[in-house]
C-alpha positions, 0 to 999 in steps of 0.5 A, a space after each residue: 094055065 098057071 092054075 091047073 100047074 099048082 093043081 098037078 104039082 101040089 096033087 103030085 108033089 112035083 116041081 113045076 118050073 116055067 118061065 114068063 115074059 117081063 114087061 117095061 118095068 123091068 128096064 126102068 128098073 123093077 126086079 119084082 112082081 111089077 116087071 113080071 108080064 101078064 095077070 097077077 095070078 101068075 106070081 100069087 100062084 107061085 111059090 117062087 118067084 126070081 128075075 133072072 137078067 143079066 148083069 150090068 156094068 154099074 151092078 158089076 162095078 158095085 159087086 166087085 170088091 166082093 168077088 173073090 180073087 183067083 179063077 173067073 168069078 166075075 157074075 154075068 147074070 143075077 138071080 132076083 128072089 122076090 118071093 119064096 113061100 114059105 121059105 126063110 130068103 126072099 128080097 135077095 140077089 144070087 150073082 151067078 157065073 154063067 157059061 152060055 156056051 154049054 149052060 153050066 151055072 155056078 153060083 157065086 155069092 148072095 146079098 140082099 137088095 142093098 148088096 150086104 152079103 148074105 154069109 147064111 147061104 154063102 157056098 164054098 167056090 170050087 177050086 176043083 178044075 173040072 168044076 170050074 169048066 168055064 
């Protein structure tokens, strides 16, 4: 299946999005290609990889000096990029604030893998309130 979608979104030159299961790796620790489940061919298709989980309590207390005062920008959930073909951010972490509710995502700040913030892709936090709606 993964095959025919890169065969369609190349003929095509649209985006195809799918999701896959994680297998054990990804509770011992694995934010990587290890933790996605089933065969290789899955990642090696791909053009972009992430896990998206969501965050723990000891990557909360990690990350906290880095969130910014004011309105909520605690991060609920974080988005690994371990691949990016062709693109210039892969080994990367996006904290994100995500409203389960109505499934709004704002994106709250980046950093590698050893949480350095990345500033490159930093965007600017919404102070606009019907941005914000969370």
């Amino acid at each position: 299946v993964s095959k025919k979608l890169k065969e369609m979104a190349t003929k095509w030159q649209i985006s195809v999005d799918t999701a896959t299961q994680t297998n054990d790796n990804l509770t011992n620790g694995q934010r990587d290609a290890s933790a996605v489940k089933g065969s290789r061919g899955i990642v090696e298709k791909a053009d972009h990889c992430y896990i998206l989980t969501k965050i723990n309590k000891k990557e909360l207390e990690k990350v906290k000096p880095l969130c910014r005062d004011g309105i909520d920008n605690t991060p609920t959930h974080i988005l690994h990029v371990f691949k990016n073909r062709g693109g210039r951010w892969t080994g990367i972490k996006i904290f994100l604030k995500v409203n389960m509710g109505n499934m709004r995502v704002r994106d709250l700040f980046c950093t590698d893998y050893e949480l350095s913030v990345i500033k490159d892709i930093q965007r600017t936090i919404a102070t606009n309130e019907d941005e914000i709606d969370f």
